[in-house]
N, C-alpha and C positions, 0 to 999 in steps of 0.2 A: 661854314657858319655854324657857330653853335644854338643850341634850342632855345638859348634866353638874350640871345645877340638882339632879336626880330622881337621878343617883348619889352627890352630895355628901348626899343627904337619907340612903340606903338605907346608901351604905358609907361616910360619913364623911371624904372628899376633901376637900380643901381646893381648891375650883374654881379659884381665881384664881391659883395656884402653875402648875396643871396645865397652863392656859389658854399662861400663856408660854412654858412648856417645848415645848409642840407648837408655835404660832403666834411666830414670830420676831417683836421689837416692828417698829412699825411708825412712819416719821416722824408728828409730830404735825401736825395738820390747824388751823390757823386760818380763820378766819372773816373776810372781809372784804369789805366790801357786801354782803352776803345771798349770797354764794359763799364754797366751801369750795375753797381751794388749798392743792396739797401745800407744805411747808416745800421750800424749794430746797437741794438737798443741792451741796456743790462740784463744777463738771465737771472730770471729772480722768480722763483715759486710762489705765485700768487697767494696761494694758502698757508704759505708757510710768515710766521709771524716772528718780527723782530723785538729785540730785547723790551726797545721803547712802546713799542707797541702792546707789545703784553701787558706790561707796567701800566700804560692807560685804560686797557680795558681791566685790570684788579681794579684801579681806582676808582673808575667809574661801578663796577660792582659791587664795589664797599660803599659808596654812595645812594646806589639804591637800596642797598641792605640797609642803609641807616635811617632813608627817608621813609619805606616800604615797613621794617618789622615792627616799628611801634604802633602803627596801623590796623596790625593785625591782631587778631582774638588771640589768647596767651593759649598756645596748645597745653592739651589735657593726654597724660601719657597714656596710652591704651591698655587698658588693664586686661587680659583674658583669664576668663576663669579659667581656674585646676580642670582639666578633660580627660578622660580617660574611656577607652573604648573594650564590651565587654561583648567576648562572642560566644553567645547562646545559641544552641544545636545549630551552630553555623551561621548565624546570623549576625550581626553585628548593631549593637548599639553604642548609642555615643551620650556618657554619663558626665553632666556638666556640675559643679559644685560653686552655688552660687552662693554670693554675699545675704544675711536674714531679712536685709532691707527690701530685695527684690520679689519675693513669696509667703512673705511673715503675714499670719500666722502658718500658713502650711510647714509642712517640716520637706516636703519637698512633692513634685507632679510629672507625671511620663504619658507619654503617647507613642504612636510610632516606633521611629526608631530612636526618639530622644527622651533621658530621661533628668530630670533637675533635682539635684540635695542640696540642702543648704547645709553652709558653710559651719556652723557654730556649734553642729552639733556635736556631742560625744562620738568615738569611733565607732561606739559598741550600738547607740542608736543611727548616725550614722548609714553603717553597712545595711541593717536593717531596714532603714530606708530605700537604700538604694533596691536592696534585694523586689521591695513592695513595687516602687516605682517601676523599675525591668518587668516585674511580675503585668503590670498593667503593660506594658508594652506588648506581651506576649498574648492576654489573656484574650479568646475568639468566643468563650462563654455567653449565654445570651441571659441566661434563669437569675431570679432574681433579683433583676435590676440592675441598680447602682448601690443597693445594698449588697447585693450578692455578689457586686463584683470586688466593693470593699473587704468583705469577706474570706474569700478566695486569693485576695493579694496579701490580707494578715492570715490565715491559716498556713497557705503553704510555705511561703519563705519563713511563718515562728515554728514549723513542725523542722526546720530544718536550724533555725539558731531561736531557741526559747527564750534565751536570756537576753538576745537583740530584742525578742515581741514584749517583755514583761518590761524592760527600761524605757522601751518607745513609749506601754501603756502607762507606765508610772509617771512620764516628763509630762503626757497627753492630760492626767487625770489634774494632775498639780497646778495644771496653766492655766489662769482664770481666761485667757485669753482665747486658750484652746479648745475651753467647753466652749465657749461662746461660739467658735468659728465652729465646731460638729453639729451644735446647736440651728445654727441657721442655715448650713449645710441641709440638714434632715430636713426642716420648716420648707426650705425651698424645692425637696425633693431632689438633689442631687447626692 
Protein backbone atom coordinates (compact mmCIF):
# COMPACT_ATOMS: atom_id res chain seq x y z
CA UNK A 1 0.00 0.00 0.00
CA UNK A 2 1.50 3.11 -0.74
CA UNK A 3 1.60 6.27 1.75
CA UNK A 4 -1.07 8.37 -0.23
CA UNK A 5 -3.26 5.24 -1.13
CA UNK A 6 -4.87 5.70 2.91
CA UNK A 7 -4.99 9.64 2.26
CA UNK A 8 -6.72 9.60 -1.13
CA UNK A 9 -9.27 6.97 0.72
CA UNK A 10 -9.73 9.50 4.27
CA UNK A 11 -9.42 13.02 2.32
CA UNK A 12 -10.18 12.43 -1.17
CA UNK A 13 -6.91 13.28 -3.04
CA UNK A 14 -6.43 12.56 -6.30
CA UNK A 15 -3.10 10.39 -5.86
CA UNK A 16 -1.83 10.43 -9.16
CA UNK A 17 -1.99 14.35 -9.68
CA UNK A 18 -0.16 14.70 -6.31
CA UNK A 19 2.27 11.91 -7.12
CA UNK A 20 3.79 14.19 -10.15
CA UNK A 21 3.76 17.50 -8.54
CA UNK A 22 6.28 16.25 -5.91
CA UNK A 23 8.16 13.59 -7.98
CA UNK A 24 9.62 15.22 -11.16
CA UNK A 25 8.67 12.57 -14.33
CA UNK A 26 11.31 10.49 -14.87
CA UNK A 27 12.93 9.08 -18.43
CA UNK A 28 10.98 5.99 -19.42
CA UNK A 29 12.83 2.60 -18.77
CA UNK A 30 12.69 -0.05 -21.67
CA UNK A 31 13.26 -3.46 -21.48
CA UNK A 32 15.74 -5.08 -23.42
CA UNK A 33 17.02 -8.85 -23.06
CA UNK A 34 15.75 -9.17 -19.66
CA UNK A 35 17.53 -5.70 -18.65
CA UNK A 36 16.02 -2.53 -17.87
CA UNK A 37 18.09 0.53 -19.45
CA UNK A 38 17.59 4.14 -18.94
CA UNK A 39 16.37 5.84 -22.36
CA UNK A 40 19.59 7.89 -23.45
CA UNK A 41 18.89 11.33 -23.16
CA UNK A 42 21.38 13.73 -25.73
CA UNK A 43 24.93 14.59 -24.29
CA UNK A 44 25.03 18.16 -24.34
CA UNK A 45 27.31 20.53 -22.07
CA UNK A 46 25.07 22.47 -20.12
CA UNK A 47 27.38 25.50 -20.26
CA UNK A 48 28.24 25.25 -23.24
CA UNK A 49 26.14 27.62 -25.64
CA UNK A 50 24.59 27.16 -29.09
CA UNK A 51 24.90 29.36 -32.20
CA UNK A 52 21.21 30.58 -31.61
CA UNK A 53 21.61 30.93 -28.33
CA UNK A 54 24.49 33.32 -28.23
CA UNK A 55 22.84 35.37 -31.01
CA UNK A 56 19.82 35.98 -28.24
CA UNK A 57 21.69 36.82 -25.59
CA UNK A 58 24.04 39.75 -28.01
CA UNK A 59 20.54 40.83 -28.83
CA UNK A 60 19.13 41.05 -25.62
CA UNK A 61 22.50 42.91 -24.46
CA UNK A 62 22.32 45.39 -27.17
CA UNK A 63 18.79 46.02 -26.02
CA UNK A 64 19.75 46.92 -22.62
CA UNK A 65 22.64 48.92 -23.90
CA UNK A 66 20.19 50.80 -25.66
CA UNK A 67 17.54 51.11 -23.11
CA UNK A 68 20.26 51.54 -20.06
CA UNK A 69 23.17 54.21 -21.76
CA UNK A 70 20.88 57.03 -22.36
CA UNK A 71 20.08 56.98 -18.77
CA UNK A 72 23.12 57.32 -17.61
CA UNK A 73 25.29 60.52 -16.80
CA UNK A 74 27.69 61.12 -19.99
CA UNK A 75 31.01 59.89 -18.49
CA UNK A 76 33.85 62.58 -18.07
CA UNK A 77 37.31 61.01 -19.08
CA UNK A 78 39.58 60.94 -16.15
CA UNK A 79 42.27 63.30 -16.49
CA UNK A 80 45.39 62.69 -14.16
CA UNK A 81 47.86 65.14 -13.64
CA UNK A 82 51.70 65.13 -14.97
CA UNK A 83 53.39 63.06 -11.49
CA UNK A 84 56.52 62.68 -11.11
CA UNK A 85 58.39 61.21 -7.99
CA UNK A 86 61.57 62.79 -6.57
CA UNK A 87 63.86 60.98 -4.07
CA UNK A 88 65.59 63.19 -1.65
CA UNK A 89 68.31 61.64 0.87
CA UNK A 90 66.31 58.73 0.17
CA UNK A 91 63.16 59.51 0.56
CA UNK A 92 60.60 59.70 -1.82
CA UNK A 93 58.10 62.42 -2.91
CA UNK A 94 55.48 62.52 -5.18
CA UNK A 95 55.25 66.04 -7.30
CA UNK A 96 51.78 66.44 -8.92
CA UNK A 97 51.49 69.47 -11.59
CA UNK A 98 48.15 70.76 -11.41
CA UNK A 99 45.74 72.69 -13.71
CA UNK A 100 45.98 77.15 -12.31
CA UNK A 101 42.18 76.61 -11.62
CA UNK A 102 42.84 74.26 -8.70
CA UNK A 103 45.41 76.65 -6.33
CA UNK A 104 45.32 80.08 -8.19
CA UNK A 105 46.47 82.21 -6.77
CA UNK A 106 49.34 80.12 -5.17
CA UNK A 107 51.93 79.03 -7.74
CA UNK A 108 51.95 75.79 -5.92
CA UNK A 109 51.72 73.97 -1.77
CA UNK A 110 53.72 70.64 -0.20
CA UNK A 111 53.33 68.78 2.88
CA UNK A 112 54.38 65.52 3.56
CA UNK A 113 55.43 63.48 1.17
CA UNK A 114 53.24 65.43 -1.55
CA UNK A 115 54.08 68.36 -3.20
CA UNK A 116 51.54 70.54 -6.01
CA UNK A 117 52.87 73.02 -9.00
CA UNK A 118 50.77 74.38 -11.18
CA UNK A 119 50.62 73.77 -14.53
CA UNK A 120 51.02 77.24 -16.43
CA UNK A 121 53.99 78.15 -15.09
CA UNK A 122 57.31 78.86 -17.00
CA UNK A 123 59.89 75.96 -16.54
CA UNK A 124 62.42 78.15 -15.12
CA UNK A 125 59.70 79.38 -12.38
CA UNK A 126 58.30 76.16 -12.35
CA UNK A 127 61.30 73.93 -11.20
CA UNK A 128 61.80 76.69 -8.64
CA UNK A 129 58.71 75.91 -7.39
CA UNK A 130 58.79 72.73 -7.13
CA UNK A 131 62.34 73.03 -5.52
CA UNK A 132 60.24 75.40 -2.53
CA UNK A 133 57.49 73.11 -2.22
CA UNK A 134 59.84 69.65 -1.66
CA UNK A 135 61.83 72.11 0.42
CA UNK A 136 58.51 72.38 2.84
CA UNK A 137 58.30 68.87 2.59
CA UNK A 138 61.61 68.36 4.07
CA UNK A 139 61.72 71.38 6.34
CA UNK A 140 61.57 69.92 10.71
CA UNK A 141 62.74 73.71 11.45
CA UNK A 142 60.60 75.38 14.24
CA UNK A 143 62.22 79.33 14.49
CA UNK A 144 60.47 81.74 13.10
CA UNK A 145 57.32 80.71 12.38
CA UNK A 146 55.58 80.63 9.16
CA UNK A 147 57.68 83.45 8.28
CA UNK A 148 60.85 81.64 8.81
CA UNK A 149 59.76 78.78 7.31
CA UNK A 150 58.83 80.75 4.06
CA UNK A 151 62.16 81.96 4.18
CA UNK A 152 64.21 79.07 4.50
CA UNK A 153 62.21 77.40 1.48
CA UNK A 154 63.21 80.66 -0.90
CA UNK A 155 66.77 80.96 0.46
CA UNK A 156 67.90 77.67 0.10
CA UNK A 157 66.47 76.18 -3.17
CA UNK A 158 67.40 80.32 -4.77
CA UNK A 159 71.12 79.85 -3.25
CA UNK A 160 71.05 76.77 -5.47
CA UNK A 161 69.17 78.29 -8.97
CA UNK A 162 69.02 82.37 -8.54
CA UNK A 163 67.66 82.77 -11.57
CA UNK A 164 64.54 80.36 -10.68
CA UNK A 165 64.24 82.88 -7.13
CA UNK A 166 64.48 86.26 -9.10
CA UNK A 167 61.57 84.95 -12.12
CA UNK A 168 59.42 83.54 -9.24
CA UNK A 169 59.97 87.15 -7.48
CA UNK A 170 59.49 89.00 -10.57
CA UNK A 171 55.90 87.01 -11.84
CA UNK A 172 55.07 87.39 -7.69
CA UNK A 173 55.67 91.15 -7.68
CA UNK A 174 53.80 91.80 -11.24
CA UNK A 175 50.43 89.89 -10.07
CA UNK A 176 47.94 92.19 -8.68
CA UNK A 177 46.49 89.07 -7.69
CA UNK A 178 49.54 87.84 -6.05
CA UNK A 179 50.23 90.74 -3.71
CA UNK A 180 46.89 90.55 -2.68
CA UNK A 181 47.07 86.67 -1.87
CA UNK A 182 50.85 87.38 0.39
CA UNK A 183 48.95 90.31 1.56
CA UNK A 184 46.17 88.34 3.38
CA UNK A 185 48.40 85.55 3.93
CA UNK A 186 50.52 88.02 6.42
CA UNK A 187 46.97 89.80 7.90
CA UNK A 188 45.97 86.19 8.75
CA UNK A 189 49.31 85.17 10.05
CA UNK A 190 50.00 82.39 8.01
Amino acid sequence: MNKFEGLNREHKFDVSQQEEEICPSQPELKKQDDSIEQEQLPTRNPYEKTPEELGRIEEIQRQIHEKVRPSLPQEQPILQNPTEIEIIDGQAYRVEYVPKEKIYPAYGYGGGKRAFVRQDLSSRVKNFVKAHELYHCRDRATWGGQLGRELRANMVPGLKDPLGLLATVWRTITSVDRVKFYLKRIKEGR
